[in-house]
Backbone as CSV, one residue per row, in Angstrom:
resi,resn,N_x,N_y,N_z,CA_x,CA_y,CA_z,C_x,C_y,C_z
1,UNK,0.854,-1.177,0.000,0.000,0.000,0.000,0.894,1.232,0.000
2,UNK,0.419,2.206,-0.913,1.326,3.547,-1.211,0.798,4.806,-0.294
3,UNK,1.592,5.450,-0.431,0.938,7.033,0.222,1.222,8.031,-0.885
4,UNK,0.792,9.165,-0.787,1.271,10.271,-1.872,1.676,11.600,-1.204
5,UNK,2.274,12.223,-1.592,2.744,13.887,-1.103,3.580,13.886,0.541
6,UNK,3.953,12.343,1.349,4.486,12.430,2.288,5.692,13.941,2.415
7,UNK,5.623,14.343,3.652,6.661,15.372,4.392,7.442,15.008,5.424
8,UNK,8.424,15.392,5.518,9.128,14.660,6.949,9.069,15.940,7.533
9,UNK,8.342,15.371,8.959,8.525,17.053,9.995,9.114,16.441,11.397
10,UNK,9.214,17.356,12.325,9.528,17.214,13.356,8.534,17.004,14.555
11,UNK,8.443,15.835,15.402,7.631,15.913,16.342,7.586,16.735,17.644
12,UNK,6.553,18.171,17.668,6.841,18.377,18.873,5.742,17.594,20.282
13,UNK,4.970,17.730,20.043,3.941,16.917,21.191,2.423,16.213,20.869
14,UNK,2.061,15.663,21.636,0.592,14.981,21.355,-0.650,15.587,22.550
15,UNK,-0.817,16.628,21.847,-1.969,16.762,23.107,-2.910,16.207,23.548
16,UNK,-3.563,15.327,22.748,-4.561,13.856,22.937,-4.279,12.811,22.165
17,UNK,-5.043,11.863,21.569,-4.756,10.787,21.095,-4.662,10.731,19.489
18,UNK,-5.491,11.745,19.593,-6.064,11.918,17.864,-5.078,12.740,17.477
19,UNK,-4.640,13.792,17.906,-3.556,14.940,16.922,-2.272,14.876,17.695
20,UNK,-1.381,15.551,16.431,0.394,15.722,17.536,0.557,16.862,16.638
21,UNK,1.060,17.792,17.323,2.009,19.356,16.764,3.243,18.599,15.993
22,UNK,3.204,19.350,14.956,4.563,18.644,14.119,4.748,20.055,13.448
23,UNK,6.484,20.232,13.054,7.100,21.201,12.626,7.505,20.740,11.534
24,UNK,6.646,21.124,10.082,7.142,20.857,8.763,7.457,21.721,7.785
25,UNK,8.267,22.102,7.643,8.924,23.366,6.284,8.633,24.415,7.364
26,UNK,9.393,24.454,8.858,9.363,25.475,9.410,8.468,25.984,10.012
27,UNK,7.098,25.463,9.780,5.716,25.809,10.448,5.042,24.821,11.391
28,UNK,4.545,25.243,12.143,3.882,23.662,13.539,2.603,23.947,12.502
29,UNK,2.425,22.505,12.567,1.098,22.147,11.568,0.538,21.043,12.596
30,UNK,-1.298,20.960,12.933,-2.113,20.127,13.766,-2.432,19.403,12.821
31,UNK,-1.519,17.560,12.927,-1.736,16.707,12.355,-2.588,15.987,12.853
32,UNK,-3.783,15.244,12.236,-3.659,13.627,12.660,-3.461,12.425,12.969
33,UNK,-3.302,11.853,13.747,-2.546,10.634,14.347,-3.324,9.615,14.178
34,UNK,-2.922,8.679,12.886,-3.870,7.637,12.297,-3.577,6.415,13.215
35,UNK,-3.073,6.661,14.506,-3.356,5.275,15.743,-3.232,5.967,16.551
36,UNK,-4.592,5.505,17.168,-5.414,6.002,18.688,-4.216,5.365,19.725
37,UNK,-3.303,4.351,19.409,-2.703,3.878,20.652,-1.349,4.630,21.343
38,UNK,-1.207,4.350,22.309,-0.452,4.808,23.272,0.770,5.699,22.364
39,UNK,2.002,4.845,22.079,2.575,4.702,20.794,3.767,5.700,21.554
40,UNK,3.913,5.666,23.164,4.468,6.393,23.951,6.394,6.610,23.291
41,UNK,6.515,5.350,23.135,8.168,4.747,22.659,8.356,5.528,21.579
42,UNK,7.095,5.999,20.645,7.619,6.360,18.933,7.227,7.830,19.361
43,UNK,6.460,8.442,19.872,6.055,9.538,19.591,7.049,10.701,20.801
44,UNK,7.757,10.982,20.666,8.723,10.970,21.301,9.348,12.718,21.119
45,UNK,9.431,13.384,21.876,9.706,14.850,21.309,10.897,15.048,20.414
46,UNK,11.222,15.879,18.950,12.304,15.661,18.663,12.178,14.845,17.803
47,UNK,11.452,13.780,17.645,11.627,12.879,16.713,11.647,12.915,15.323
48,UNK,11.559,12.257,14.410,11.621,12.532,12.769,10.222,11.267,12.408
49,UNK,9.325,12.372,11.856,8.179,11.739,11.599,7.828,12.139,9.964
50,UNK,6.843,11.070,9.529,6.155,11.366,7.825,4.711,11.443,8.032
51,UNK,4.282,12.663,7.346,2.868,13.106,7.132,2.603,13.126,5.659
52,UNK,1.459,12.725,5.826,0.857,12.711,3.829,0.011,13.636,4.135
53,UNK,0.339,14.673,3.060,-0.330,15.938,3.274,-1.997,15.500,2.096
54,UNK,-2.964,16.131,3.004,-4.427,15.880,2.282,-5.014,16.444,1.077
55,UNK,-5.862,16.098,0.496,-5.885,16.744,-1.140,-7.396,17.244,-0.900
56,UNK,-7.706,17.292,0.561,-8.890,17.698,0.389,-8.652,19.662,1.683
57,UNK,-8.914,20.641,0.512,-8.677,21.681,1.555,-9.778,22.282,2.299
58,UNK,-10.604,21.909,2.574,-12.021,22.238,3.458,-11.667,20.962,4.712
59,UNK,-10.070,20.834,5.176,-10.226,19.655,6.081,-9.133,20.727,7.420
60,UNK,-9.570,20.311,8.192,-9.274,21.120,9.635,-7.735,20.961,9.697
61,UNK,-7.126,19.476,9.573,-6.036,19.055,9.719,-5.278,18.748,8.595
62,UNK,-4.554,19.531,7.876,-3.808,19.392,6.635,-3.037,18.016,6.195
63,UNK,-2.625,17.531,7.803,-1.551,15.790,7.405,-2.006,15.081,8.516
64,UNK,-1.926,13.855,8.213,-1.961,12.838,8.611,-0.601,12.474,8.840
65,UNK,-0.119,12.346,10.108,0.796,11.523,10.765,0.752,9.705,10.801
66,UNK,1.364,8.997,9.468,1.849,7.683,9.739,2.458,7.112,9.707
67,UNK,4.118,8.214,10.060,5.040,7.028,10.242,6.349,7.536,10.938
68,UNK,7.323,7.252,11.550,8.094,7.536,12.950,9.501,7.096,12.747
69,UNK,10.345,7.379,12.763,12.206,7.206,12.762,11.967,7.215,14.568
70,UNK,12.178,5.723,14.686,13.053,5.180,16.116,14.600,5.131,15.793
71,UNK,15.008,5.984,16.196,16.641,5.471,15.760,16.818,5.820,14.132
72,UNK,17.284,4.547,13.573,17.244,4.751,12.529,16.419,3.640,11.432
73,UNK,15.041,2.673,12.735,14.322,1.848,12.224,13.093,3.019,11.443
74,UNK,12.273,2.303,10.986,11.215,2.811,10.421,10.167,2.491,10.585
75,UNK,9.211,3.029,11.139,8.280,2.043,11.663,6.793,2.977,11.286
76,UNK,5.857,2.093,10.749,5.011,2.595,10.070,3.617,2.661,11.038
77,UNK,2.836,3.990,11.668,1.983,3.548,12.464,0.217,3.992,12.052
78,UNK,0.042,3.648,11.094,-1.121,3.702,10.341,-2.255,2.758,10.619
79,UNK,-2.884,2.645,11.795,-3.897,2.246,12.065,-4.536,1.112,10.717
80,UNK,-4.647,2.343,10.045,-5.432,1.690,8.624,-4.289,0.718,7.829
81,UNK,-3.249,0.663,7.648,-2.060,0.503,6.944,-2.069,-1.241,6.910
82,UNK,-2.021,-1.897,8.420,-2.015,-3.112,8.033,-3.182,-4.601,7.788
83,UNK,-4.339,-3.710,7.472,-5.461,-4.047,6.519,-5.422,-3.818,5.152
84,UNK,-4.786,-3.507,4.908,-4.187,-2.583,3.249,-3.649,-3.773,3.529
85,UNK,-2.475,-3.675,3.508,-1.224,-4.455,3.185,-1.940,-6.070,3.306
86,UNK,-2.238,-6.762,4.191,-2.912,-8.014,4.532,-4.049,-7.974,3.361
87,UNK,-4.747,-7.091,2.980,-5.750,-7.220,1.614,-4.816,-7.769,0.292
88,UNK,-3.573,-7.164,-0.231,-2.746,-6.688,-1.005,-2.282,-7.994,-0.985
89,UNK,-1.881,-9.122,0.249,-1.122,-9.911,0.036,-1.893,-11.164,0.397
90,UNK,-3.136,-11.360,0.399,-3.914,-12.340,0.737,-3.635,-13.570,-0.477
91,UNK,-3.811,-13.346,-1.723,-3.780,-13.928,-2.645,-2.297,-15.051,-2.225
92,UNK,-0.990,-14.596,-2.155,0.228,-15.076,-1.313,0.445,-15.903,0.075
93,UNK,-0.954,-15.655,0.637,-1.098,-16.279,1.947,-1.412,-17.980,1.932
94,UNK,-3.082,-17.670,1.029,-3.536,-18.688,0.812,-3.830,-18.907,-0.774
95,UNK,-3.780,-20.819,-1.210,-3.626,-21.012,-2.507,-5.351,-21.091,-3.015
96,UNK,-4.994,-20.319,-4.293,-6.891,-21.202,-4.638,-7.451,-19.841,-4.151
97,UNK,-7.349,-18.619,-4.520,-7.978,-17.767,-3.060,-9.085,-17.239,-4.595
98,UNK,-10.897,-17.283,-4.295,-11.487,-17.276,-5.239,-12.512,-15.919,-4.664
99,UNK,-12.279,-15.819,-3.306,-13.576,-14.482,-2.953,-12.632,-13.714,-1.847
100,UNK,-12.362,-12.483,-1.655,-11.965,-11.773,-0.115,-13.303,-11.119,0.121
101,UNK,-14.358,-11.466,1.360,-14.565,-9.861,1.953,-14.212,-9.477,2.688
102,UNK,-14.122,-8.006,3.263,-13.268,-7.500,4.064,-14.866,-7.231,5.337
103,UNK,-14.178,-7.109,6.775,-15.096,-6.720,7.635,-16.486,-8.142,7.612
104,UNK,-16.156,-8.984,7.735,-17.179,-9.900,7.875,-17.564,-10.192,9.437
105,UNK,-19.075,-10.108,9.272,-20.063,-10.454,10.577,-19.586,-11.919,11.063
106,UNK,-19.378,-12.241,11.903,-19.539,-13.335,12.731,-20.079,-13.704,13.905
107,UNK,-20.944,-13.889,14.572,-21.502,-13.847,15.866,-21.741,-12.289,16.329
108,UNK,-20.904,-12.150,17.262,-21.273,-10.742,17.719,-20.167,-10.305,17.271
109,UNK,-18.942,-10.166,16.375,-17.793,-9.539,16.135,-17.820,-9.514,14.479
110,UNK,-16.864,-8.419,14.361,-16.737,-7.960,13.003,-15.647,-8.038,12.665
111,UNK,-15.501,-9.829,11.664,-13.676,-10.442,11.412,-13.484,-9.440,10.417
112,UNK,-12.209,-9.119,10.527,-11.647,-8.422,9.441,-11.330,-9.191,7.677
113,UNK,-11.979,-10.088,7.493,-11.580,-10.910,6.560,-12.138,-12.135,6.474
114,UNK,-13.374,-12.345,5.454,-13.619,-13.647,5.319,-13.081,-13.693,3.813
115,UNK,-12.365,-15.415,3.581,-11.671,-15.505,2.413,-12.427,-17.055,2.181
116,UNK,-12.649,-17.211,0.640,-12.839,-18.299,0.145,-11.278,-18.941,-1.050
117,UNK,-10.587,-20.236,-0.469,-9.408,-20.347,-0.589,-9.621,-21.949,-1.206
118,UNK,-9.777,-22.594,-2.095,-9.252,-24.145,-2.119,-10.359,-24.989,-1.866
119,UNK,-11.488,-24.623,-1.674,-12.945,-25.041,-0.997,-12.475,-24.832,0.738
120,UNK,-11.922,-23.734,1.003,-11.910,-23.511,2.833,-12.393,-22.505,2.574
121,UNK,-13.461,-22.218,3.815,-13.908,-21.192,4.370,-12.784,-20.275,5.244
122,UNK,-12.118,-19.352,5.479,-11.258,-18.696,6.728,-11.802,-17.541,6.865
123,UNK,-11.728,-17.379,8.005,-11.628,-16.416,8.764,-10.463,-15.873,9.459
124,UNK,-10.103,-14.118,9.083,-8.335,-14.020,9.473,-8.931,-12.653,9.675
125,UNK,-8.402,-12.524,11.334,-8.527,-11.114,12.121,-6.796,-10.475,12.015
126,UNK,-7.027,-9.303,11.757,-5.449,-8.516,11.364,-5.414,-7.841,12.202
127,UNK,-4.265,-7.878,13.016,-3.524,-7.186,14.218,-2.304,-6.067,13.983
128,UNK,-2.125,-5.014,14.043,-1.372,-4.121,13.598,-0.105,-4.078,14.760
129,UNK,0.953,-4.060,14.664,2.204,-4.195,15.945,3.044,-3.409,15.408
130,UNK,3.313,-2.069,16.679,4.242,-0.820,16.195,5.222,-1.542,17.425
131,UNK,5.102,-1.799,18.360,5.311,-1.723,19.680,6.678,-3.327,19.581
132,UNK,8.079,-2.467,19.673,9.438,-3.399,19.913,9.844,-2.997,21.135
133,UNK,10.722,-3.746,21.762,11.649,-4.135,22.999,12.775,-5.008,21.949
134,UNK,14.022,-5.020,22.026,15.064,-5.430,22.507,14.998,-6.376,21.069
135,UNK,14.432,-5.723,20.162,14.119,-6.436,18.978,13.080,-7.677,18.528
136,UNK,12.057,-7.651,19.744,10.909,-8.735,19.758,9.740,-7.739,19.482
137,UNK,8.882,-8.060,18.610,7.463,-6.960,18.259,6.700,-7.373,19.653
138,UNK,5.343,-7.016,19.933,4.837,-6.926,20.927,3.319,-6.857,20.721
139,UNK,2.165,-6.921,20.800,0.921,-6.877,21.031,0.542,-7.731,21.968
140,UNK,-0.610,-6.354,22.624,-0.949,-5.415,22.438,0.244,-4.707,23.477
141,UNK,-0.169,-3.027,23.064,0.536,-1.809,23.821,-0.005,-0.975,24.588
142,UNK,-1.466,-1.925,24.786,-2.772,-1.428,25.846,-3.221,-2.750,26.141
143,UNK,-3.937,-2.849,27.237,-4.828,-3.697,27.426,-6.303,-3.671,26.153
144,UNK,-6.147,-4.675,25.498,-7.273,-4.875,24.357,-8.405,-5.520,24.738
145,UNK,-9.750,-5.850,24.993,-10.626,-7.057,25.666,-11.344,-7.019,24.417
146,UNK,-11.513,-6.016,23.458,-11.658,-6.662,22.048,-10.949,-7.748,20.945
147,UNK,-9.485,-7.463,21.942,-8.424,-8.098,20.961,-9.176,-10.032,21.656
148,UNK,-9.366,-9.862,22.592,-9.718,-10.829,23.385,-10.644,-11.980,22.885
149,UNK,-11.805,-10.922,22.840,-13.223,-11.304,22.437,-12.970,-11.571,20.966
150,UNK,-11.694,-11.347,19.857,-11.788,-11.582,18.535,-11.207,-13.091,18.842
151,UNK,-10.219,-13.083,19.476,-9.766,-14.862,19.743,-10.836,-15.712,19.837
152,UNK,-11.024,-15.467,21.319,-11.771,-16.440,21.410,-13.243,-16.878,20.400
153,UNK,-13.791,-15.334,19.602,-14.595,-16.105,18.758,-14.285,-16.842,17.519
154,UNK,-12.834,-16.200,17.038,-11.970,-17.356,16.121,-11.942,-18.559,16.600
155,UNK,-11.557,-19.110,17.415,-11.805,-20.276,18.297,-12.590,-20.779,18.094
156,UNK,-13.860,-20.321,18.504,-15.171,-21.260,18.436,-15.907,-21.384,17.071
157,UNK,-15.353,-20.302,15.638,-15.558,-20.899,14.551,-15.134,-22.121,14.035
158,UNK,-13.894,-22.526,14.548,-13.126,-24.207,14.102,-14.138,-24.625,14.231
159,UNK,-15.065,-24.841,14.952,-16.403,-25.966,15.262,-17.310,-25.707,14.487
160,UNK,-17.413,-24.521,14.020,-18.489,-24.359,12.695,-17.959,-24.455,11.091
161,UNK,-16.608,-24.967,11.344,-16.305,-25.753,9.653,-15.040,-24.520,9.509
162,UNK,-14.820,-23.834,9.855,-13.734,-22.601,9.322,-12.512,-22.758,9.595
163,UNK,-11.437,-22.496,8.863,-10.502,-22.729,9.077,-9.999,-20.773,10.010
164,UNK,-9.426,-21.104,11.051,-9.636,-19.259,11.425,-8.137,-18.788,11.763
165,UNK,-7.780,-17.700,11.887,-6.064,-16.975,11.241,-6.078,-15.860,12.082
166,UNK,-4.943,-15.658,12.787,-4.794,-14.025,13.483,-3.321,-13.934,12.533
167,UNK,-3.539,-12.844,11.976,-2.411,-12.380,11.135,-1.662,-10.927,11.941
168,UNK,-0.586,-10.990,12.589,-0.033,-9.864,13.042,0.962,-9.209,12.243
169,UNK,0.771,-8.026,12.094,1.687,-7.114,10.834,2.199,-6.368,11.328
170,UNK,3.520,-6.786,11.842,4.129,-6.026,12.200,4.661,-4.537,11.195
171,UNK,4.272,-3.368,11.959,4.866,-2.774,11.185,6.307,-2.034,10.581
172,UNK,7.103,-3.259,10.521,8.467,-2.583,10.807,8.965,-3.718,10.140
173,UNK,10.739,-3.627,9.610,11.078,-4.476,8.818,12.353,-4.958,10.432
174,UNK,12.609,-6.928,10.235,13.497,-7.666,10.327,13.129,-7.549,12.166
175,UNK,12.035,-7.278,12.722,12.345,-8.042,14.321,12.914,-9.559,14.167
176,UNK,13.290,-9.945,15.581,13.816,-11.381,15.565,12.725,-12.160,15.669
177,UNK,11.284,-11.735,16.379,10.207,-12.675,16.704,8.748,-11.670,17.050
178,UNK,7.991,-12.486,17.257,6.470,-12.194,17.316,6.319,-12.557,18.638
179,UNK,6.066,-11.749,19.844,5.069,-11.943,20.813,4.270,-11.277,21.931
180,UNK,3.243,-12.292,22.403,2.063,-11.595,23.208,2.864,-10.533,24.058
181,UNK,2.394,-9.373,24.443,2.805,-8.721,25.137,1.931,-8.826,26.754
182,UNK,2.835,-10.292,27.815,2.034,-10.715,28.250,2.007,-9.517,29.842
183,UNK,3.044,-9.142,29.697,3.091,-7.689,30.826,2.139,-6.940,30.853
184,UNK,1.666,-6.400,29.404,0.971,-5.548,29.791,-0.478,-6.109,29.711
185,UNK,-0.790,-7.409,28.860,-1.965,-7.470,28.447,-2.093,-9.187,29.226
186,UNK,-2.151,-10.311,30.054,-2.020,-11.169,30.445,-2.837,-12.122,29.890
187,UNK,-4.053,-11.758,29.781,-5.092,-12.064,29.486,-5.577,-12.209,27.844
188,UNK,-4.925,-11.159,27.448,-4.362,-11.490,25.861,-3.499,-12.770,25.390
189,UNK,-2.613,-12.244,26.138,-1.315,-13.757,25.616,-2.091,-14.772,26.337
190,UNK,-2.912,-15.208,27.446,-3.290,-16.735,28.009,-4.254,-17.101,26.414
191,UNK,-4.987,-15.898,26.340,-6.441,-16.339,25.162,-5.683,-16.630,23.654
192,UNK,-4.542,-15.807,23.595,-3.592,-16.325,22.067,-3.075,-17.950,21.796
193,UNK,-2.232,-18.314,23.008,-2.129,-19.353,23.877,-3.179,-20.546,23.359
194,UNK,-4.240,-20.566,24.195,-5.668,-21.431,24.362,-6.038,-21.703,22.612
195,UNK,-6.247,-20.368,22.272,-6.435,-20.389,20.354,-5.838,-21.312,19.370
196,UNK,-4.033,-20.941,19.819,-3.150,-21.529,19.045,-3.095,-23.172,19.473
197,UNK,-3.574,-23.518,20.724,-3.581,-25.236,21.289,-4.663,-25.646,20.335
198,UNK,-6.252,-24.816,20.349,-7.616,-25.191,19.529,-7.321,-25.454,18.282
199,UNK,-6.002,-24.840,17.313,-6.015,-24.725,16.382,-6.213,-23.475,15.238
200,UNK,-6.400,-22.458,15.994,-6.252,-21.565,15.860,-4.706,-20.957,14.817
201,UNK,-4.574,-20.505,13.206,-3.136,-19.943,12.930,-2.489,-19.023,12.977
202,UNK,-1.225,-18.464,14.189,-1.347,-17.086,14.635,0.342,-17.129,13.781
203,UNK,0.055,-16.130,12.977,0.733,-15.808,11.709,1.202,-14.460,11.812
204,UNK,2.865,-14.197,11.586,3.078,-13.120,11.724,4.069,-13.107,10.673
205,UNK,4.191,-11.516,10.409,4.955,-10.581,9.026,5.851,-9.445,9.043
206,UNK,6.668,-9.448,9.401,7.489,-8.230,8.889,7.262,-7.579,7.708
207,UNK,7.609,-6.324,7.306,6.713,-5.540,6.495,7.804,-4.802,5.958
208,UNK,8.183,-4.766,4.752,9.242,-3.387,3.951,8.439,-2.265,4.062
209,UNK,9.070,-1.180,5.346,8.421,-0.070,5.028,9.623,0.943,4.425
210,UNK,8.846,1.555,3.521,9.845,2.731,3.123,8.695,4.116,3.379
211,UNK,9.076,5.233,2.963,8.800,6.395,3.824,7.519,6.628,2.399
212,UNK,7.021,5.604,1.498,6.210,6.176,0.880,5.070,4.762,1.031
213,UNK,4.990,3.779,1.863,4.945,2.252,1.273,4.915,1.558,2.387
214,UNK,4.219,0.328,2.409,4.065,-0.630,3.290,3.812,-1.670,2.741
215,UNK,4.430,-2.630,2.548,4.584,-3.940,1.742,4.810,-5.598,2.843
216,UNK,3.684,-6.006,2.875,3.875,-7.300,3.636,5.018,-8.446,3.317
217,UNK,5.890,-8.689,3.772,7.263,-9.320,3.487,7.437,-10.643,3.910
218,UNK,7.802,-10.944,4.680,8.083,-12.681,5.212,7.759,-13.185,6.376
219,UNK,7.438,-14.217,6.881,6.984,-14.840,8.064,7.751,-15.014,9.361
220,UNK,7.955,-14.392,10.124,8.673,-14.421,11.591,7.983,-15.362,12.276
221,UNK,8.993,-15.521,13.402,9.091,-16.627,13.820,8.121,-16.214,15.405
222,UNK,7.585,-17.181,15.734,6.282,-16.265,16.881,6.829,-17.328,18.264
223,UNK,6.435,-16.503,19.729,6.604,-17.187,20.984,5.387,-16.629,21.427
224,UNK,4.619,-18.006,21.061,3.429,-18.039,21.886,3.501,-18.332,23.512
């Protein structure tokens, strides 16, 4: 998935969740912050951030803030970004792939992905991961009880004929591994856990990001 007209500005602060002051071509401009999450580690004063400036000018907030220089990693934090990318590369996932819809009803939850693949039914919920330590990705970077409630109803589709998938996208290129972030979220990693024993396939990706681009890349290695 592409972006167009990106700027690199400077981060000065986040006054809520939704916007951050950023200094681009010399001017503080009130961006949007396309992830509601914490994102404490990346958003960082000082930092070197990319905004895609908007093509629509009747809009309050000129850029969209989605993406962050840790160091000298790159890390892409677009809420929307790794549903793109997981759409883009579905065909690569699974063989035979003859229908995607996106946002499919299931019980009381809304999977991000029902796919018709080979005569299988799947179901594959997409997890977005900005959040590294020590070179291991991490989800979640909040306590999630949605992230929760999507397991366990993946889970209990195996019994209704589906084959069911948590795909985590990481957004960042070459961590060493994939896992629950059981510190902050406990209850997350036990229900990932329980899933992956049911049968459940918890599938994870490193991602080529470049400062215009987010491209789903190769399969890391996960500690459930």
């Amino acid at each position: 998935m592409n972006y167009q007209n990106i700027h690199k500005g400077t981060f000065i602060s986040r006054p809520n969740r939704f916007i951050a002051q950023v200094e681009i071509n010399g001017r503080v401009e009130i961006c949007h912050v396309k992830n509601t999450g914490r994102c404490r580690e990346l958003l960082v004063k000082g930092c070197t951030v990319l905004c895609e400036k908007s093509d629509n000018p009747a809009r309050k907030t000129k850029f969209d803030l989605v993406a962050v220089y840790k160091g000298s990693r790159l890390i892409n934090m677009d809420s929307q970004a790794p549903n793109k990318a997981a759409f883009e590369a579905i065909p690569r996932l699974f063989e035979g792939v003859t229908l995607i819809k996106p946002e499919y009803t299931y019980k009381s939850s809304r999977i991000d992905f029902y796919i018709e693949a080979s005569g299988e039914r799947i179901l594959m919920e997409v997890k977005g991961v900005t959040l590294e330590e020590d070179n291991i990705a991490l989800f979640p970077d909040a306590p999630t009880q949605r992230g929760v409630k999507h397991i366990n109803e993946l889970a209990s589709a195996l019994s209704d004929g589906y084959r069911a998938c948590i795909l985590f996208v990481i957004q960042m290129s070459d961590p060493d591994c994939f896992a629950p972030n059981r510190k902050t979220h406990a209850e997350f990693a036990e229900a990932l856990k329980k899933a992956a024993e049911q049968g459940v396939e918890i599938l994870a990706y490193d991602t080529i990001v470049t400062e215009s681009s987010m491209t789903l890349n190769r399969r890391i290695k996960t500690e459930i």
